[in-house]
Backbone as CSV, one residue per row, in Angstrom:
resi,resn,N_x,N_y,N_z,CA_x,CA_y,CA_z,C_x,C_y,C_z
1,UNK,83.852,113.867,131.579,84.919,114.689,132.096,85.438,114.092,133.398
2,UNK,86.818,113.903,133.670,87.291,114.088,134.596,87.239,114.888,136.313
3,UNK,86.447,114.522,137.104,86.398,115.099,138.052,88.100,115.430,138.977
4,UNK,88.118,116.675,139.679,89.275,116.474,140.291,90.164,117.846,139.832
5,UNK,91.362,117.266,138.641,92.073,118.542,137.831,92.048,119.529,137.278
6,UNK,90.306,120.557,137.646,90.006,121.572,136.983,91.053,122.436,137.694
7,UNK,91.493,122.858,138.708,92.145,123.765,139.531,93.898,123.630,138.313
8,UNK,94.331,122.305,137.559,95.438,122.650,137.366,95.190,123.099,135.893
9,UNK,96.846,123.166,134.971,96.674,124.232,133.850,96.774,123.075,132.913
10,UNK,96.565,123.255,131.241,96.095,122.095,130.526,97.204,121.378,130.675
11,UNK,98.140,121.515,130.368,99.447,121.147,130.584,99.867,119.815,131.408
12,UNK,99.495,120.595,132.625,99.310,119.373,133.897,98.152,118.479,133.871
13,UNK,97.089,118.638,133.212,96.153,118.337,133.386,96.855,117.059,132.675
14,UNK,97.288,117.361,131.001,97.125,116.628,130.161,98.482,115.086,131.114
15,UNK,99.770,116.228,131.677,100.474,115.098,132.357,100.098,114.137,133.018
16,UNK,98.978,114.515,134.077,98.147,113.781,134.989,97.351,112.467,134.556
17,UNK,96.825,112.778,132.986,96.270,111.903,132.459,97.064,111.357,131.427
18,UNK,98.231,111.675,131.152,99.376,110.728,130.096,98.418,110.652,128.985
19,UNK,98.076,111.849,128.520,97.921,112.591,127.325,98.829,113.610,126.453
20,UNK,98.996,113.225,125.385,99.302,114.342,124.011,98.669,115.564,124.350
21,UNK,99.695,116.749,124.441,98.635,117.785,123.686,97.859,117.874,122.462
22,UNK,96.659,118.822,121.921,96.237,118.315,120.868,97.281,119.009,119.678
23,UNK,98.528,119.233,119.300,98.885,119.914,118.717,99.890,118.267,118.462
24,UNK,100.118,117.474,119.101,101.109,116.425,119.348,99.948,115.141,118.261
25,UNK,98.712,115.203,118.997,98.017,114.413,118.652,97.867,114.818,117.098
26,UNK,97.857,115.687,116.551,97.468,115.974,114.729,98.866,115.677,114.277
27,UNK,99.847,115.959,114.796,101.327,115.392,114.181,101.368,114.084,114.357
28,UNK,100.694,113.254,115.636,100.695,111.662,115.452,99.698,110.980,114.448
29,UNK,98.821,111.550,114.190,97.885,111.670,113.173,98.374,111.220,111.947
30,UNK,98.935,112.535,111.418,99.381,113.236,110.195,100.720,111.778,109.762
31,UNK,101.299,111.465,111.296,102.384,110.426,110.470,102.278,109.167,110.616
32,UNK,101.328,108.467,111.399,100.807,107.666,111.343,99.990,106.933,109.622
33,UNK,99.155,108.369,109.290,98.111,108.411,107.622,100.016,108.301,106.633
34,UNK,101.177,108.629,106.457,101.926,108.833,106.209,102.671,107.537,106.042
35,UNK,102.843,106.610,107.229,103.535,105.416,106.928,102.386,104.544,106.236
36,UNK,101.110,104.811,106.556,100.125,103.418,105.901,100.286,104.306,104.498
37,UNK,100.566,105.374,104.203,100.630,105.658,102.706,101.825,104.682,102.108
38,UNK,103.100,104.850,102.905,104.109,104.639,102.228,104.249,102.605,102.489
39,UNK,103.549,102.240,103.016,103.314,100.623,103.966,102.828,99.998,102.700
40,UNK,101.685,100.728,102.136,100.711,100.542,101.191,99.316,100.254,101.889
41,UNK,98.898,100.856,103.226,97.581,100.578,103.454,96.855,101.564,103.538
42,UNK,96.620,102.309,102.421,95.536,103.426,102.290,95.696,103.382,101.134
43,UNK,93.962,103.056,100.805,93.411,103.092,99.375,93.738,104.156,98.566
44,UNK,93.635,105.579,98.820,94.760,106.168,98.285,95.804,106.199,97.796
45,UNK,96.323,106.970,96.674,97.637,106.966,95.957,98.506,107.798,96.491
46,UNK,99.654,107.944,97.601,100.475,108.358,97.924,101.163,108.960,97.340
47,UNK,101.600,108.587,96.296,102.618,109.103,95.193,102.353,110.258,94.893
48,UNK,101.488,110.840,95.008,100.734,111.718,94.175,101.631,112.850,95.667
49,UNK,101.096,112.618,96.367,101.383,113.788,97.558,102.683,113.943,98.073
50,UNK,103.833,112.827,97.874,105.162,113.009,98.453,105.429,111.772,97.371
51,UNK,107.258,111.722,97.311,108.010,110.690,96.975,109.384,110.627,98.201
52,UNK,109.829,109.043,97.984,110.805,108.864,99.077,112.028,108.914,98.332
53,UNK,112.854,109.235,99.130,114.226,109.637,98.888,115.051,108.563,99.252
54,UNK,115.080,107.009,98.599,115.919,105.929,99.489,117.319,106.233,99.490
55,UNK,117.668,106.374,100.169,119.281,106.546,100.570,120.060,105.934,101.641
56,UNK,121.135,105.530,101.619,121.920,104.689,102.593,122.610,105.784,102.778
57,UNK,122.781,107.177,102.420,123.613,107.712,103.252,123.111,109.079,103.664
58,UNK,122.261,109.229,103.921,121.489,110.116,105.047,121.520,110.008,106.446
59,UNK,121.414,110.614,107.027,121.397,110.750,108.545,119.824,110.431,108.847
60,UNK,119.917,109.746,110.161,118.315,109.645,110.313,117.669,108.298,109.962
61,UNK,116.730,108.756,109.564,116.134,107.267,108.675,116.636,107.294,107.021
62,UNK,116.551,106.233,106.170,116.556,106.435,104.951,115.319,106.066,103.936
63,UNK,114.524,106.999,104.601,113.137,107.267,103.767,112.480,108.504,104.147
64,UNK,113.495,109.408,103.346,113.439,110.598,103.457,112.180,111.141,102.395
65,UNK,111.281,111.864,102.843,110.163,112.467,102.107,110.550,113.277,101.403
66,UNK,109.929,113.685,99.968,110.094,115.150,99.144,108.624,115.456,98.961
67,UNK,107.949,116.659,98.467,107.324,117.074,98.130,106.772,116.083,96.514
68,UNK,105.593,115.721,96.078,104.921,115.292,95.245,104.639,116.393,94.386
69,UNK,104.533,116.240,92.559,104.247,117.244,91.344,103.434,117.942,91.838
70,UNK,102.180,117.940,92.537,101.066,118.612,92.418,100.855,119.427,93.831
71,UNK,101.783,119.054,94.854,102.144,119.748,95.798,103.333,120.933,96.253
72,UNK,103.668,120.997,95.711,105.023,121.968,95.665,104.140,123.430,95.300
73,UNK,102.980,124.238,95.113,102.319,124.934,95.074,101.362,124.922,96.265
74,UNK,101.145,124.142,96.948,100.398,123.881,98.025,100.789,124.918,99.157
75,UNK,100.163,125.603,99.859,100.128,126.051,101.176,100.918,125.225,102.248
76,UNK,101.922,125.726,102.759,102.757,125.069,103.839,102.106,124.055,104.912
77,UNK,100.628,124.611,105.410,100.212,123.770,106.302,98.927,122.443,105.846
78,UNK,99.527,122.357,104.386,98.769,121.279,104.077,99.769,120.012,104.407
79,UNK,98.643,118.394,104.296,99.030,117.786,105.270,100.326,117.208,104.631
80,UNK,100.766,116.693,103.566,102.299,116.245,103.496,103.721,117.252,103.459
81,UNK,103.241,118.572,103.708,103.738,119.540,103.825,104.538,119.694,105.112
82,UNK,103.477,119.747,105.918,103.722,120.176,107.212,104.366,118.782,108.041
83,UNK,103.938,117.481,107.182,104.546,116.416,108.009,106.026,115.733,107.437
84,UNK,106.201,116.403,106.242,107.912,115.669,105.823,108.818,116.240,106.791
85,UNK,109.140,116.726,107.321,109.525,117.741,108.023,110.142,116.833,109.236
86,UNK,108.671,116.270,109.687,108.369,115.911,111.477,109.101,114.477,110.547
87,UNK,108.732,113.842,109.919,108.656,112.655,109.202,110.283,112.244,108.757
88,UNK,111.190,113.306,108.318,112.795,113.471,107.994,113.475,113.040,109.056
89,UNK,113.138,113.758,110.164,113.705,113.727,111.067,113.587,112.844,112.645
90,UNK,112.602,111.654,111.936,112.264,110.290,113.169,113.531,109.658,112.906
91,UNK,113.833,108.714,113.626,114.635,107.898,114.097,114.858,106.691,112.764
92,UNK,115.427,106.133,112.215,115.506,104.993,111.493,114.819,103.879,112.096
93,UNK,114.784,103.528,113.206,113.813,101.946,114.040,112.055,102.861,113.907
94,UNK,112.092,103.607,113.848,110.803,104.113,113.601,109.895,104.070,112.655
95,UNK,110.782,104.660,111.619,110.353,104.750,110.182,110.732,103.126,110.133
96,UNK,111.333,102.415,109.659,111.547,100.881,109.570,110.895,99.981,110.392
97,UNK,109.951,100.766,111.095,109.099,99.548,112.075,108.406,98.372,110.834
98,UNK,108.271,97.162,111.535,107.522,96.225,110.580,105.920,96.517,110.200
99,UNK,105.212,97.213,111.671,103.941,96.622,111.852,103.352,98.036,111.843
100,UNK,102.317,98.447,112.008,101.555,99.760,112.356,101.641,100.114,113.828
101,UNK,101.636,98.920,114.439,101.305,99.231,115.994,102.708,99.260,116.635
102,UNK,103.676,98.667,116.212,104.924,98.860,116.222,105.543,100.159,116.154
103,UNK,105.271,101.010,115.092,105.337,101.868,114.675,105.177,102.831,115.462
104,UNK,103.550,102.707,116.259,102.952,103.526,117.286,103.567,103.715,118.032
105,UNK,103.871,102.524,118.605,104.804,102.251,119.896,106.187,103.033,120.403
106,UNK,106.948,102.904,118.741,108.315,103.933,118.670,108.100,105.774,118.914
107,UNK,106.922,105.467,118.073,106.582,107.139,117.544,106.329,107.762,118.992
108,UNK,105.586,107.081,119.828,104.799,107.703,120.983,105.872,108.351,122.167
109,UNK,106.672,107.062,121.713,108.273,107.332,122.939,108.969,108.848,122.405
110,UNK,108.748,109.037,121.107,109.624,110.025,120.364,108.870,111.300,120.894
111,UNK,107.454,111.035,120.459,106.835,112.479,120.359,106.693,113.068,122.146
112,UNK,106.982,112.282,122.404,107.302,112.639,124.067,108.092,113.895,124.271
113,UNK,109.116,113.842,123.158,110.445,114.428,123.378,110.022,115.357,122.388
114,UNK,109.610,115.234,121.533,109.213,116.207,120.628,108.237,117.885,120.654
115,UNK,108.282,118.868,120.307,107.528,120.002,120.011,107.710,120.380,121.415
C-alpha cells in the first residue's frame, strides 16, 4: 500500500497514482480479450460470441460488433454483451491498430475520456 493518500477520496487517490478506476479497468479488460478475439490471438472461437459488421460506411470504426447465435439470449452483462457497445463506439485508429500494444496505447488515451 501506498503510504501518504489515505486522507483523500478514491477518486483522487486513483488521480494521484494515474490509475483506472476499477470499473474502467474491466472495460479495458473486456476490449482488449475482444480485439485478440477478432486479431486471431485467443485460442478460442470468437465467432461463436459476436460477428463483425465490415462496413465502409459507418461512422466510427468499421468493425462494428453484433451479437453471436448463441448470445442474443444471454443476460446483458455478459461479457460480449456489455462490450459491443463500448467496442461500436472507439475511434477507427483504435480498432485498426496493427499491434496489441498499439492498441493499448490508443485505448488508454480514450478511456481517459470515457465513463
Amino acid at each position: 500500500m501506498v503510504r501518504g493518500p489515505e486522507h483523500l477520496s478514491y477518486e483522487e487517490r486513483l488521480s494521484e497514482l494515474g490509475l483506472f478506476s476499477l470499473k474502467k479497468r474491466r472495460l479495458r479488460g473486456d476490449l482488449l480479450n475482444a480485439y485478440k478475439y477478432l486479431k486471431g490471438g485467443c485460442q478460442e472461437d470468437g465467432s461463436r460470441l459476436f460477428s463483425v459488421l465490415p462496413r465502409d460506411k459507418t461512422r466510427g470504426n468499421r468493425h462494428k460488433l453484433k451479437p453471436g447465435k448463441c448470445q442474443r439470449n444471454m443476460k446483458k452483462n455478459f461479457f460480449p454483451l456489455s462490450v459491443m457497445e463500448h467496442w461500436n463506439r472507439l475511434p477507427r485508429e483504435v480498432v485498426e491498430s496493427p499491434s496489441l500494444e498499439i492498441f493499448k496505447t490508443h485505448q488508454d488515451k480514450v478511456l481517459c475520456s470515457l465513463l
